[in-house]
C-alpha positions as CSV (number, residue, x, y, z in Angstrom):
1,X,243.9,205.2,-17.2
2,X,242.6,202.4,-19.5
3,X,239.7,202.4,-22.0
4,X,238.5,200.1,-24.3
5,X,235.5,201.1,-27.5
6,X,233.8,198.6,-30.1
7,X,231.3,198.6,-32.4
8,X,230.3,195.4,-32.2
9,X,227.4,192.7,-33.1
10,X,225.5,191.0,-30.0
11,X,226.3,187.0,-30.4
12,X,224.5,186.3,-26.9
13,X,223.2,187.9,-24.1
14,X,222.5,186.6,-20.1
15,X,220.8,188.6,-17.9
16,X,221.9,189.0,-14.0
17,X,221.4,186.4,-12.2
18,X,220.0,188.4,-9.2
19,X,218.6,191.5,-9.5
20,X,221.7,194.6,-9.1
21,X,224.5,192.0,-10.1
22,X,226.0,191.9,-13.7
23,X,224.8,190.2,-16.8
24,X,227.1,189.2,-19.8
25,X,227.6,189.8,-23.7
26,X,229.3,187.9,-25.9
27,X,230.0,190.6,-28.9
28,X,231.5,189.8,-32.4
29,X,234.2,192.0,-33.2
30,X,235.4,191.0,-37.0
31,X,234.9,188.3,-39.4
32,X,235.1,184.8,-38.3
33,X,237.5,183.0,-38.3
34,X,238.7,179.0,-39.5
35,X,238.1,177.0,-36.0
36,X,241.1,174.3,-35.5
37,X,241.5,171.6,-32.8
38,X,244.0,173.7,-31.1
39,X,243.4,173.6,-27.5
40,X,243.5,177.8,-27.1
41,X,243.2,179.7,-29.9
42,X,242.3,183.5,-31.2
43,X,238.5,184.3,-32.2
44,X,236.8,187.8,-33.1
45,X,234.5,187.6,-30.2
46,X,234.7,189.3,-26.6
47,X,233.0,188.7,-23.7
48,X,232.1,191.9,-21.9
49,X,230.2,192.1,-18.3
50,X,227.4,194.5,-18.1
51,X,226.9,196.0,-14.8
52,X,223.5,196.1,-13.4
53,X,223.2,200.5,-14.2
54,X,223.0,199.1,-17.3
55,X,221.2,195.7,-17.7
56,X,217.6,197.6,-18.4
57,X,219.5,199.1,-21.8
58,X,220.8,195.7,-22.1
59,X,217.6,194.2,-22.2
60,X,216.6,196.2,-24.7
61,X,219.1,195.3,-27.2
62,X,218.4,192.2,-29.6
63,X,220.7,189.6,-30.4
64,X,222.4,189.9,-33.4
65,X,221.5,193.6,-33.7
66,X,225.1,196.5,-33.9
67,X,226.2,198.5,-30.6
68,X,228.6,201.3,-29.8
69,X,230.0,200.3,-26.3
70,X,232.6,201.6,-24.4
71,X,233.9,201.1,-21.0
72,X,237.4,199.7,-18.7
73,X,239.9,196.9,-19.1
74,X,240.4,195.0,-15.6
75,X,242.8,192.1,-14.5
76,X,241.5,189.0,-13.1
77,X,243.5,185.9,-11.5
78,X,241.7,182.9,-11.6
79,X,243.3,179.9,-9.1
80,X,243.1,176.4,-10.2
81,X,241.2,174.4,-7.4
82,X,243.2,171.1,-8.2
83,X,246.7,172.7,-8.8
84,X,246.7,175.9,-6.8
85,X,248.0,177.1,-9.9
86,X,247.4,180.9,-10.7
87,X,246.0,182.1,-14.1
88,X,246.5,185.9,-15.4
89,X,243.5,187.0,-17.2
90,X,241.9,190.2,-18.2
91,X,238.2,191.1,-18.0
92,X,236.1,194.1,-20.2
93,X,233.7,196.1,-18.4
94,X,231.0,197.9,-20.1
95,X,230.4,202.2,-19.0
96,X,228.1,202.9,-21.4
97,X,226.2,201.0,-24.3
98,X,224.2,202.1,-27.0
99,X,222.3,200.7,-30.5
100,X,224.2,201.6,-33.4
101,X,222.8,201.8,-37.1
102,X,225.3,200.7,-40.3
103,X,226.1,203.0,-42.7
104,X,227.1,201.3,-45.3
105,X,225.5,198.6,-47.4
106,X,227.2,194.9,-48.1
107,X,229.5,193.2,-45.2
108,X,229.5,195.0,-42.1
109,X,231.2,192.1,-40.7
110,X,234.6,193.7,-41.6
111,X,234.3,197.3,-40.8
112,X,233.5,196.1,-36.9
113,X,236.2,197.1,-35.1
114,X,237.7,197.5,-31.4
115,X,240.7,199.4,-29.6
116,X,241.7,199.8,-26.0
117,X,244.6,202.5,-24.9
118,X,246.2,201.8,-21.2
119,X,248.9,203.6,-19.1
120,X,250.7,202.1,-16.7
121,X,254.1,200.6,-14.9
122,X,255.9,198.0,-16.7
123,X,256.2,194.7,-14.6
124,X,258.2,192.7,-16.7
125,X,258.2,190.5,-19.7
126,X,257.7,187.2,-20.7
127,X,259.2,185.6,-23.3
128,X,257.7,182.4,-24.5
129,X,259.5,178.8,-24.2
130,X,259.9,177.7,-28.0
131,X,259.4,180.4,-31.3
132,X,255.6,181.1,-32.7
133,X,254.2,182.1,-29.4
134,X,254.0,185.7,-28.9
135,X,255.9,187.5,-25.5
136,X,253.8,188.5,-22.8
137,X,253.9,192.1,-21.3
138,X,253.0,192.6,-18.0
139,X,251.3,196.0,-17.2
140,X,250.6,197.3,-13.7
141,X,247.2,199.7,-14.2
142,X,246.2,199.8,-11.1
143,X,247.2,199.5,-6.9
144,X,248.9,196.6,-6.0
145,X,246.1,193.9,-4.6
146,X,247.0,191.4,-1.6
147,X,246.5,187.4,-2.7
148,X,243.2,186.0,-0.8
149,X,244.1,182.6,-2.1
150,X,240.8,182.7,-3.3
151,X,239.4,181.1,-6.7
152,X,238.7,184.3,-8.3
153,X,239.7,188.1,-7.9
154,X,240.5,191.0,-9.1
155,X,244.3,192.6,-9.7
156,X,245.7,195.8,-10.4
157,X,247.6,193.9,-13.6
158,X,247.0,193.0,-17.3
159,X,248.9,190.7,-19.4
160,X,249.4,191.8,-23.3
161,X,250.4,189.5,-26.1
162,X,253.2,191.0,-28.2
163,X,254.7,190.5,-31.4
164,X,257.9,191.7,-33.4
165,X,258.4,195.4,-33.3
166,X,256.5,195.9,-30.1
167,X,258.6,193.2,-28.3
168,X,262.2,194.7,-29.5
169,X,260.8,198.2,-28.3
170,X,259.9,196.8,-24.6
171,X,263.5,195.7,-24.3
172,X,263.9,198.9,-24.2
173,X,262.7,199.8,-21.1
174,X,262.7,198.8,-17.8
175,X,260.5,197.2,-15.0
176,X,258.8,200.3,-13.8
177,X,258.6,202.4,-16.7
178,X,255.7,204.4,-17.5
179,X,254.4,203.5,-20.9
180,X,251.1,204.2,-22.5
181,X,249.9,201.0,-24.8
182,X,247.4,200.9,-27.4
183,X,246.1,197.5,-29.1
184,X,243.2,195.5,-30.0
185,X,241.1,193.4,-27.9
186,X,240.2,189.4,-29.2
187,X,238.6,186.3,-27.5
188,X,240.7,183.4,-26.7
189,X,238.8,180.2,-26.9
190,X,240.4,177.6,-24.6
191,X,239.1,173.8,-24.8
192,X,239.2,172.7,-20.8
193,X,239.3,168.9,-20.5
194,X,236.0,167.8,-18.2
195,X,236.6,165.4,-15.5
196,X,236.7,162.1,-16.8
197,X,238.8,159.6,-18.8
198,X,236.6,160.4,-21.6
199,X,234.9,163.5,-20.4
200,X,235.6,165.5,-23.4
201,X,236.4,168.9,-23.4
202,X,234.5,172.6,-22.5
203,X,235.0,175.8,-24.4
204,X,235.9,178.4,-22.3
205,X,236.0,182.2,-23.8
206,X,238.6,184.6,-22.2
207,X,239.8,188.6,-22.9
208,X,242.7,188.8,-24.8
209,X,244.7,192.2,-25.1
210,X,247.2,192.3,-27.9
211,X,249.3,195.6,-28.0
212,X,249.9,197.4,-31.2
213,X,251.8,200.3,-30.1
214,X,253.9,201.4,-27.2
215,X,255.7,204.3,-26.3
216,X,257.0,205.9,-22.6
217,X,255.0,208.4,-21.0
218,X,255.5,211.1,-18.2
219,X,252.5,209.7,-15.9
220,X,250.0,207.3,-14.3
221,X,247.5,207.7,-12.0
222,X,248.0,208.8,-7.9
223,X,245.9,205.3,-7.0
224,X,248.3,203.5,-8.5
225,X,251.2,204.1,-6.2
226,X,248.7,204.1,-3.1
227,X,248.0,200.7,-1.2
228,X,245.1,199.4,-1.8
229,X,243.2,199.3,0.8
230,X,240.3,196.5,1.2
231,X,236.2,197.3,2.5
232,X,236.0,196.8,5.9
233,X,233.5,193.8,6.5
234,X,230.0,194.9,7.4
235,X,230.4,194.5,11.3
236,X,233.3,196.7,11.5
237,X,231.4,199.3,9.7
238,X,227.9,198.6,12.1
239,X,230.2,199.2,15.0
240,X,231.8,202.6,13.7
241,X,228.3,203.9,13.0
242,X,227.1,204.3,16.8
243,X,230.2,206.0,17.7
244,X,230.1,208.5,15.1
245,X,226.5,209.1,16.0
246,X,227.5,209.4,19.7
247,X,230.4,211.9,18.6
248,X,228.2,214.0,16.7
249,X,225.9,214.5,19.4
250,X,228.5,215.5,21.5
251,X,228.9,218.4,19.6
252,X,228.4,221.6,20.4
253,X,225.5,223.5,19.0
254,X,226.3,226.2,16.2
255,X,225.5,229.4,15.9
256,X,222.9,228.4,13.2
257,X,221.5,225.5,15.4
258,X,221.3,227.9,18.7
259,X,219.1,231.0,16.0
260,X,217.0,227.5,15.5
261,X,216.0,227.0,18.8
């Protein structure tokens, strides 16, 4: 299980590219915050991906107006296409969306807010290199996914920043544990060099999880200790059609198809 809510103020919005795939939202999520020259670094905004149920309601939404949205935290791996080297990411998906109206007069920028809770198997964590850097929690929320050595796909696990407390209380368990983790979600704004000597650099915005809480628990999901099992391509599924068609009229006639005829 994994669930993520904000109410949150629309910074940007791109509609699907073709019709039935997702669009995108960048949302703010609190006040904003001094930028530095830091190469990666924390920002009140999240980039959520609206699937195409919902990009009509989407449409409908102006920029900078206030939503309710609620939906599912995923993991992502993105591989560099230079290096080969893997990247651990998380990515928001939106289940529902809706206007919301302030209540309040004066700065609404500080009463927006944003949660997520997740359960799921421990992997392991990662503690970082030098002090300042928070650890890294690795959470298993859902079945194990083969690597396609592709550029982009999805995995069944999210990284979490943690800090202090937290990190003393996941030295106390073990790879494996249960555990059910509430925290915040924030935007991590990375500055990619462009090809080039003097190419410059991109800004990139990525999901960031940062737990809050964490405690054991007696239970995950069934899927989660099941295989995962990939689509079949489409040929394999043209080729099981026939035969099921050819099986089904090979069946004999019911007592309700016989009163038919």
């Amino acid at each position: 299980m994994n669930v993520f809510i904000a109410h949150a103020q629309i910074l940007r919005k791109e509609p699907p590219k073709e019709p039935g795939r997702s669009g995108l939202m960048v949302l703010k999520v609190g006040k904003n915050k001094r930028t530095t020259d830091a190469l990666i670094q924390s920002v009140n905004q999240i980039i959520v991906r609206i699937p195409g149920h919902l990009s009509d309601r989407a449409a409908k939404l102006p920029v900078d107006s206030y939503i309710e949205i609620f939906g599912h935290v995923g993991g992502i791996v993105r591989r560099s296409q230079v290096s080969g080297e893997q990247h651990l990411s998380a990515e928001l998906v939106a289940n529902n969306i809706q206007p919301a109206t302030p209540m309040i007069e004066g700065n609404i920028e500080k009463h927006l807010f944003n949660r997520f809770i997740a359960v799921g198997l421990l992997r392991g964590v990662k503690s970082p290199e030098k002090e300042g850097p928070p650890s890294t929690a690795y959470l298993q929320i859902g079945p194990d996914r083969p690597d396609l050595g592709r550029s982009f796909q999805h995995t069944g696990v999210i990284g979490m920043a943690a800090f202090g407390r937290v990190v003393d209380r996941l030295a106390e368990y073990s790879a494996g544990t249960a555990l059910h983790v509430e925290g915040r979600v924030t935007g991590l704004l990375r500055k990619i060099p462009k090809p080039g000597a003097e190419g410059g650099f991109e800004e990139s915005l990525e999901v960031g999880l940062v737990m809050d809480r964490v405690t054991p628990t007696a239970m995950v999901a069934e899927r989660m200790l099941t295989p995962f099992e990939a689509p079949k391509p489409a040929a394999e599924r043209q080729d099981a059609t026939p035969q099921s068609s050819a099986e089904n009229e090979r069946q004999p006639a019911t007592a309700a198809d016989q009163a038919q005829s």
